[in-house]
C-alpha positions in Angstrom: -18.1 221.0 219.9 -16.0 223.6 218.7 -13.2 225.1 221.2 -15.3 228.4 220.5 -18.2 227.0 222.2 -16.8 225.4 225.0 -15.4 229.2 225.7 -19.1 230.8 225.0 -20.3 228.1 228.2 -17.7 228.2 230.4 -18.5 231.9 230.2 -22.2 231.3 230.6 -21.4 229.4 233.6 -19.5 231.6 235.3 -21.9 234.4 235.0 -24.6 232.1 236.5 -22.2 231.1 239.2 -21.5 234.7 239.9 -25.5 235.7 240.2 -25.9 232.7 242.7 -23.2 234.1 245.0 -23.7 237.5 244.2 -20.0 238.2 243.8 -19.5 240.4 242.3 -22.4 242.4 241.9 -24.7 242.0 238.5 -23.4 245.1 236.6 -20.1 244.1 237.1 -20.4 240.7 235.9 -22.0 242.4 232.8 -18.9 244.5 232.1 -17.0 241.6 232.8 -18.6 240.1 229.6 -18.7 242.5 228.0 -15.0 242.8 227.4 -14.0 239.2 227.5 -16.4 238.5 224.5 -14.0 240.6 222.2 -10.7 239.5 224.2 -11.2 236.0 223.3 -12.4 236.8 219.4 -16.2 235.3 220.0 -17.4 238.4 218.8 -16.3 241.5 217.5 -16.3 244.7 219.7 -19.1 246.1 217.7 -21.1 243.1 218.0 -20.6 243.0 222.0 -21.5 246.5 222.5 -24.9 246.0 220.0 -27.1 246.0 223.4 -26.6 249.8 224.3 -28.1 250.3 220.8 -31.0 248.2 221.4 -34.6 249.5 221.2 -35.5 246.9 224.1 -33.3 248.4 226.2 -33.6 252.1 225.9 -37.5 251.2 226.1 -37.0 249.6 229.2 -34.5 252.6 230.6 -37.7 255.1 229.6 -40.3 253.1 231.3 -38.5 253.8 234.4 -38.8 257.1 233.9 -42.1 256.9 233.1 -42.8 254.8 236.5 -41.0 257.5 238.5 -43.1 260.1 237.1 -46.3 258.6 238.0 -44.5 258.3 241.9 -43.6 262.1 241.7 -47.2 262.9 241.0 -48.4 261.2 243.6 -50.5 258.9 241.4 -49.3 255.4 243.0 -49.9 256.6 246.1 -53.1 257.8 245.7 -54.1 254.3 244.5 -52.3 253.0 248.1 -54.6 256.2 250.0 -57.6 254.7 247.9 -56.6 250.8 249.1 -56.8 251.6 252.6 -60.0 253.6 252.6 -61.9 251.2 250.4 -60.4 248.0 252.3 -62.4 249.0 256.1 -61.8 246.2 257.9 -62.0 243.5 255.6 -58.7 241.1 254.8 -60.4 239.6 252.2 -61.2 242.6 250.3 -57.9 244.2 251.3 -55.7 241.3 250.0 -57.8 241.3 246.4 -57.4 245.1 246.0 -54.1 244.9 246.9 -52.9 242.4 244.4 -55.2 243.3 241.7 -53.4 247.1 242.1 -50.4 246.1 242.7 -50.4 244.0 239.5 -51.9 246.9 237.5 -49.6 249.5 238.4 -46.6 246.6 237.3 -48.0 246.1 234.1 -46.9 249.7 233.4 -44.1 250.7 235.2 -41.1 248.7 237.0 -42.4 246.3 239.5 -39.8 246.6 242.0 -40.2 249.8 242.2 -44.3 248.8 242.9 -43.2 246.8 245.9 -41.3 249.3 247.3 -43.9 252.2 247.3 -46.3 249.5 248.5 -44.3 247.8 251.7 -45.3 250.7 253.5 -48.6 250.8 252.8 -49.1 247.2 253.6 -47.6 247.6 257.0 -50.0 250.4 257.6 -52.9 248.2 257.1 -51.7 245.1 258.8 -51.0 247.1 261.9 -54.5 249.1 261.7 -56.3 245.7 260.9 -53.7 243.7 263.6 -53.4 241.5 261.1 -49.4 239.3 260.5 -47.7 241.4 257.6 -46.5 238.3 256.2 -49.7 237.8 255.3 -49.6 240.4 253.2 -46.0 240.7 251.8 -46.0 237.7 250.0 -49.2 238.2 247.9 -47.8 241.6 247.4 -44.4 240.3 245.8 -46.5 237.5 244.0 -48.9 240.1 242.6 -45.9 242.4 241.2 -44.5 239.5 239.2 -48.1 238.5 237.9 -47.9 242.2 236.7 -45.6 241.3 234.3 -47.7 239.1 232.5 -50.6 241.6 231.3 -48.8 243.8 228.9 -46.1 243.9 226.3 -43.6 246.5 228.6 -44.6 245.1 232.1 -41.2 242.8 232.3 -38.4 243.2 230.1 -38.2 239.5 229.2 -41.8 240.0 227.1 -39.7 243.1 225.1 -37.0 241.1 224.9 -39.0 238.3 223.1 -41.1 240.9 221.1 -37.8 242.7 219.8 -36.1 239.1 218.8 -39.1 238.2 216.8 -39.1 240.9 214.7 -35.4 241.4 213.9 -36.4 237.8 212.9 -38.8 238.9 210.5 -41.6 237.6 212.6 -44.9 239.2 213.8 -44.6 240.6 217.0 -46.9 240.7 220.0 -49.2 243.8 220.6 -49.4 245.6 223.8 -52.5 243.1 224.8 -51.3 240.0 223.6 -50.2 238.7 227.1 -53.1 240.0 229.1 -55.9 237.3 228.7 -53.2 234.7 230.0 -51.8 237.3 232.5 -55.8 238.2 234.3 -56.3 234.1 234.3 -53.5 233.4 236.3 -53.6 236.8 238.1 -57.5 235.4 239.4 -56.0 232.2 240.1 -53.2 233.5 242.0 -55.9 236.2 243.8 -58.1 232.7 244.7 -54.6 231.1 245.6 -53.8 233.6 247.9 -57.3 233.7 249.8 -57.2 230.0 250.2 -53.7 229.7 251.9 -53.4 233.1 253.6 -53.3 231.8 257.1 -50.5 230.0 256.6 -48.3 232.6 255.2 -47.6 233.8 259.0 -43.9 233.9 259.5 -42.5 232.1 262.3 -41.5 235.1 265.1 -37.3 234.9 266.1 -37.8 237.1 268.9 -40.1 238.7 270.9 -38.1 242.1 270.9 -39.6 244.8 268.9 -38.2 246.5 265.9 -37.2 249.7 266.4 -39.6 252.0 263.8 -38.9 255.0 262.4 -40.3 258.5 263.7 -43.7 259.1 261.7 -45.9 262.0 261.4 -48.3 261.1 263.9 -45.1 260.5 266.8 -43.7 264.0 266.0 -47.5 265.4 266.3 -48.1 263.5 269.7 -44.9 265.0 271.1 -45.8 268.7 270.6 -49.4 267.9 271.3 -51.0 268.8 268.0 -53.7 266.4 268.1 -55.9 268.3 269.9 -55.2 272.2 268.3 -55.6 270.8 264.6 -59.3 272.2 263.3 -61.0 272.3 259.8 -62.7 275.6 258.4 -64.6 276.4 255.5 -64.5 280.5 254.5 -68.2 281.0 254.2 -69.5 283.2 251.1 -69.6 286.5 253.1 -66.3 286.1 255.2 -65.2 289.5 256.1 -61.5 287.2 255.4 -62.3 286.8 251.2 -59.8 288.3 249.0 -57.7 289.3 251.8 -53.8 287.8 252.3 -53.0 286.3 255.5 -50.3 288.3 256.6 -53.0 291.5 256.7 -55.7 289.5 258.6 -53.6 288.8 261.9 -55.6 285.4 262.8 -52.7 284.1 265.1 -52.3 287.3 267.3 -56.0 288.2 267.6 -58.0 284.8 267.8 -54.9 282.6 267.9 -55.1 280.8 264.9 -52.5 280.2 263.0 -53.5 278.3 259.5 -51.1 275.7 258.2 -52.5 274.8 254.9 -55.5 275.4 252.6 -57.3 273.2 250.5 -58.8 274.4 247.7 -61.7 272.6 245.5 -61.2 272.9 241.7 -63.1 271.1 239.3 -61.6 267.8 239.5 -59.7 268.1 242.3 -58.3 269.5 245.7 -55.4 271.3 245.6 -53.1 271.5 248.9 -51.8 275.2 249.4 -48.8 276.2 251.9 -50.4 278.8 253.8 -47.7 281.9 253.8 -48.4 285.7 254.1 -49.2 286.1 250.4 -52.0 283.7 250.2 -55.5 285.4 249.2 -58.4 283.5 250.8 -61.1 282.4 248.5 -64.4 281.4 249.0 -64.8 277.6 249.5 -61.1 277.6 251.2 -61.0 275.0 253.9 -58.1 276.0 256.3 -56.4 273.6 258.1 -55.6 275.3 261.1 -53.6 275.1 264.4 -55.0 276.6 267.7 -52.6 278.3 269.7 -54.5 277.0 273.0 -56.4 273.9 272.7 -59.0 274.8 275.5 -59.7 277.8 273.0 -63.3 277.6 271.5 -63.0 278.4 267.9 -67.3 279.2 267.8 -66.5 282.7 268.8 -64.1 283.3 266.5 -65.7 281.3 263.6 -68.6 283.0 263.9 -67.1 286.6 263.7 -64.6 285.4 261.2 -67.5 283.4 259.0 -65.5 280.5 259.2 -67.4 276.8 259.7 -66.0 274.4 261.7 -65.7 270.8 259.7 -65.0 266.9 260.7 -61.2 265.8 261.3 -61.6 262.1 261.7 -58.0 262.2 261.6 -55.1 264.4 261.7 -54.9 266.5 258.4 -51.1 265.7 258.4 -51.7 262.0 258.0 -54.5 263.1 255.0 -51.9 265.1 253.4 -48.9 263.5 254.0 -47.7 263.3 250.6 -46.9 266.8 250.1 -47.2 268.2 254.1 -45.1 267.7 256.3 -43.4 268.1 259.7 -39.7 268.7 261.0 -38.3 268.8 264.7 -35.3 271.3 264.6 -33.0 272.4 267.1 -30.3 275.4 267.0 -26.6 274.9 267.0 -24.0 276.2 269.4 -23.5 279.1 266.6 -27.1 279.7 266.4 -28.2 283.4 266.3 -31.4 282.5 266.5 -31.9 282.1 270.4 -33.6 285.2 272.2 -35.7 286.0 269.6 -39.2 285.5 269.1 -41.5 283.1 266.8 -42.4 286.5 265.0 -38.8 287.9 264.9 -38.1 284.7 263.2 -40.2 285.3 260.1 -40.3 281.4 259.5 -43.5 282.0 257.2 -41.6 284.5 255.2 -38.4 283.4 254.9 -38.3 279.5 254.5 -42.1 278.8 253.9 -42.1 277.0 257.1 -44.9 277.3 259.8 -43.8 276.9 263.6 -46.5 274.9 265.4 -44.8 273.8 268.5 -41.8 274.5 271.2 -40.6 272.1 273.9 -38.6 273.7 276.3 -36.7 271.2 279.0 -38.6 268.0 276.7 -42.3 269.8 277.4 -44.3 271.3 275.0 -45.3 274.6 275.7 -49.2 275.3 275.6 -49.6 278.7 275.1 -49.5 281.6 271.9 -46.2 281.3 270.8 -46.2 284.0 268.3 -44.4 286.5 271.1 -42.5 283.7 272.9 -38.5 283.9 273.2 -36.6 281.3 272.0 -34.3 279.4 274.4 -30.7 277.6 273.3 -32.0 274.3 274.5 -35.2 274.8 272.8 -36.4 272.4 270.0 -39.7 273.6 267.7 -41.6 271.7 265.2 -42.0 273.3 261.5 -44.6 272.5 259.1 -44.6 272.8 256.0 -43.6 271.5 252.1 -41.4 268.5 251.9 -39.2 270.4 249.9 -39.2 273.7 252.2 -38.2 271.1 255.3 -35.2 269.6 253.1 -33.9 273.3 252.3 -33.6 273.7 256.0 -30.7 271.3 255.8 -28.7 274.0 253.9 -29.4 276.6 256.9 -25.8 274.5 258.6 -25.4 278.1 260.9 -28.6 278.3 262.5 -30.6 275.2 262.3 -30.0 271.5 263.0 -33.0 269.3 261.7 -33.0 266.6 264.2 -36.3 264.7 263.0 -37.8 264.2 259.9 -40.3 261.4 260.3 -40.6 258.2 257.6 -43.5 259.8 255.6 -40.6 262.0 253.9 -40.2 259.1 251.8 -43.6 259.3 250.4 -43.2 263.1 249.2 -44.7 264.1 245.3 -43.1 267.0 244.5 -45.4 267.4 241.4 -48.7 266.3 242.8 -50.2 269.0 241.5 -49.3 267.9 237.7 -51.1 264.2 238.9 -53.6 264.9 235.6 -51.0 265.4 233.1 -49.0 262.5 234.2 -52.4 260.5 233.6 -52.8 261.9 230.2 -49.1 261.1 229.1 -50.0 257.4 230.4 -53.2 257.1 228.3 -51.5 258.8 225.1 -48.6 256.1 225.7 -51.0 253.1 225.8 -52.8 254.2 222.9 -49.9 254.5 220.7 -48.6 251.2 222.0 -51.9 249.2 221.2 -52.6 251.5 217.6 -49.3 250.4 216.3 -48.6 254.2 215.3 -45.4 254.3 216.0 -43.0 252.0 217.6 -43.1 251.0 221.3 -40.2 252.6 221.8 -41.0 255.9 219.9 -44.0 255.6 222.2 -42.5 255.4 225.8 -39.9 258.3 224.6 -42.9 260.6 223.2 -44.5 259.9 226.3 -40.9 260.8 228.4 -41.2 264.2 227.0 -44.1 264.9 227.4 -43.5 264.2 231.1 -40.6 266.9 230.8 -42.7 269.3 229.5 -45.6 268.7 231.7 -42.9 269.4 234.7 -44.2 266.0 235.7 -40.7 264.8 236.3 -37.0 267.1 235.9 -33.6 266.0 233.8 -32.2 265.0 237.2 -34.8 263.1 238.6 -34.9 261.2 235.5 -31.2 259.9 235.5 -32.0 258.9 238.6 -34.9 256.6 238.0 -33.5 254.8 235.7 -31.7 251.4 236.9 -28.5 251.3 235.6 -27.2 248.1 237.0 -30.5 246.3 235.3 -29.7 248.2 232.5 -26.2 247.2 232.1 -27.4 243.2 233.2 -29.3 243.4 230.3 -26.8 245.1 227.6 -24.1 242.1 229.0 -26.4 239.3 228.7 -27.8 240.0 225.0 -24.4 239.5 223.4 -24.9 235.8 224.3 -27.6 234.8 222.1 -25.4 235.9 219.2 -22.4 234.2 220.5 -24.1 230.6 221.0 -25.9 231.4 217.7 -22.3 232.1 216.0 -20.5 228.8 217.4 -23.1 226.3 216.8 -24.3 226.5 220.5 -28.5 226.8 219.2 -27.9 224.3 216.6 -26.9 221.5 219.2 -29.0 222.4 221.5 -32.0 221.9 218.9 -30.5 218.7 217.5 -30.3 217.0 221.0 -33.6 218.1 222.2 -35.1 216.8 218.7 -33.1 213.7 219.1 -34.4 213.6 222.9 -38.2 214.4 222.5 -38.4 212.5 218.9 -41.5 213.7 217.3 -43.6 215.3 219.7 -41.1 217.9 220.2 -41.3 218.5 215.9 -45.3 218.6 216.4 -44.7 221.2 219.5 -41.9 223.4 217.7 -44.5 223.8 214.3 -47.3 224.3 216.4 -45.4 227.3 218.4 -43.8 228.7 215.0 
């Protein structure tokens, strides 16, 4: 072996030795190569740069875009809302549904990313169905990687392979080429997982519990919402139709104070922020808060044309994609203190509704639209996800104590869910039609994201993984290298030499 190739292993050694102990990180370790490959005259500088200008790898950079979008819309978590209501009770039927999503959504979009926006999803339903999570998590990591074996840009590796055989001059694979093996072993692996599921119970360390995060339904228990939260359908002839809020004085007169609407359209339900400008329609369904739970809404339903609907559970937990709660208190500098709920303007001023006040750690249980605020007072704000994070900005008179876990589930552009779904469908069909490059594809399909307003600039950078990027751009340059000093030709030789003529009969039957 040349001196060349001795350098090209001990530097593919050393990066593997690197990964095991994760030392440095990845990305690092990519840079690394990436500029001793020209130091020690393997390759030119060109030639060990080359990866940044690979279509493989701005593809995969897109597709996490792409993935991020479809999270922003709310899509993937619709599909986890639609798990859980179509699962009951049943493990069985909850652990087929799960992988068989899970491995869906991967074929499409980064599958780590999958597992994360599924983890706590999963734990939902193991703790509703008092079931071990392990049971759970491991299918759900399995299933992810299955993903990558149904479609030409679930993994990077399949693009990878694709992109080498054509600079080759070879045929490449179509976007469907890996799915018939990638559904057997993804029903095999469902089967698998039924089989042995009792015995993928992890083995407790203690018997202390985790501390959770605050959620939705702790914040709404401490102000004592559960009871006040009410469903109402505006009725045909509503003397409330085509009226704004702030002109029909609900909370003052019949002490209601409506949080949200949902409105049906055609294909859909769309989630309105109740503020002072919003026009009932007929059809509304308010989703409303009674100032005093032993208040009977009948009365004022009936005079308002309003009709009282079914909450089998809180409207906070059903929305909690795009509504949400805060707990905020007032600093030392506040100005706020001594006025009232009404003097406040919440509504008004930061689209946030104030459904709750605890004064000396009990919630009050009263109209609070007249009540004075106290210094040591701390009120709960409903409202947007992204009118709750502004409040973070207000540093001189409000300090957001608690914002509870589901904050990590918000879709700022649920409402732009159908033209995410579209871009999707126009991506795979381009990808499967051979129209245009995959490539061309999943960047056609990137603007079209943009211009949707499925997804911003920012947002965007920020889905991308730019260490897995970079792994990938340091790792290419190694093919080339072994290729250059004679590393493939030895290889092929010895395993030839090794495996005789079987290997021959193999190698012609692959090519």
């Amino acid at each position: 072996m040349s001196h060349e190739l001795w350098i090209v292993l001990a530097l593919l050694l050393g990066a593997l030795v690197c990964f095991v102990l994760n030392k440095p990180r990845s990305d690092v370790v990519a840079l690394i190569l990436l500029i001793l490959f020209p130091l020690t005259g393997i390759l030119s500088i060109s030639d060990s740069l080359a990866g940044f200008s690979n279509p493989t790898v701005i593809l995969i950079a897109a597709l996490f875009v792409v993935g991020d979008a479809l999270v922003r819309t709310g899509i993937v978590y619709r599909l986890g809302d639609w798990l859980l209501k179509t699962s009951g009770n049943s493990e069985i039927r909850l652990l087929t549904l799960l992988m068989a999503s899970v491995a869906l959504l991967s074929s499409v979009m980064s599958s780590t990313g999958v597992v994360a926006v599924f983890i706590p999803v999963v734990l939902s339903v193991a703790a509703r169905l008092k079931i071990p999570p392990g049971r759970l998590m491991m299918p759900l990591a399995f299933a992810a990687l299955i993903g990558g074996m149904l479609t030409l840009v679930a993994t990077p590796p399949n693009m990878v392979v694709n992109n080498e055989l054509m600079q080759s001059g070879h045929q490449g694979f179509n976007f469907f080429s890996f799915t018939p093996i990638g559904l057997t072993i993804l029903v095999l692996g469902i089967g698998y997982m039924l089989l042995l599921r009792h015995w993928l119970v992890p083995t407790a360390n203690s018997d202390t519990p985790l501390q959770q995060r605050l959620t939705l339904a702790d914040l709404a228990k401490a102000y004592c919402l559960t009871e006040r939260e009410v469903r109402l359908r505006v009725a045909g002839h509503s003397p409330l139709l085509n009226q704004p809020l702030n002109a029909l004085a609900l909370r003052s007169e019949y002490g209601i104070n409506v949080v949200a609407v949902e409105r049906p359209q055609k294909f859909r339900t769309l989630l309105l922020l109740a503020t002072g400008q919003t026009v009932v329609q007929p059809g509304d369904i308010l989703l409303v808060d009674l100032a005093d739970p032993q208040m009977s809404v009948m009365q004022a339903s009936a005079i308002l044309g309003l009709e009282p609907l079914p909450l089998t559970s809180s409207y906070f937990s059903l929305h909690a994609h795009e509504l949400g709660l805060a707990e905020v208190a007032f600093p030392p500098e506040s100005s706020l203190p001594g006025k009232s709920i009404q003097q406040l303007a919440f509504r008004s001023r930061y689209r946030l509704n104030v459904l709750g006040i605890r004064r000396n750690g009990k919630a009050l249980n009263q109209v609070l639209v007249d009540e004075k605020l106290q210094a040591t007072d701390t009120i709960l704000v409903a409202g947007t996800w992204q009118d709750i994070q502004q409040l973070h900005r207000q540093n001189r008179d409000f300090l957001v104590l608690s914002v509870p876990a589901e904050i990590d589930e918000m879709t700022p552009a649920a409402k732009k869910a159908p033209h995410a779904l579209a871009c999707l469908a126009l991506m795979v069909v381009l990808m499967v039609s051979n129209l245009v490059p995959a490539v061309v594809a999943v960047l056609i399909t990137c603007l079209l994201l943009g211009a949707c307003r499925c997804i911003d600039l920012a947002s965007a950078y920020k889905a991308i993984s730019w260490p897995s990027i970079l792994l990938i751009v340091g790792m290419l340059p190694f093919a080339q290298a072994l290729q250059q000093t004679g590393g493939i030709d030895l290889l092929v030789n010895q395993w030839l030499a090794l495996m005789g003529n079987a290997s021959y009969t193999l190698v012609k039957t692959l090519l």
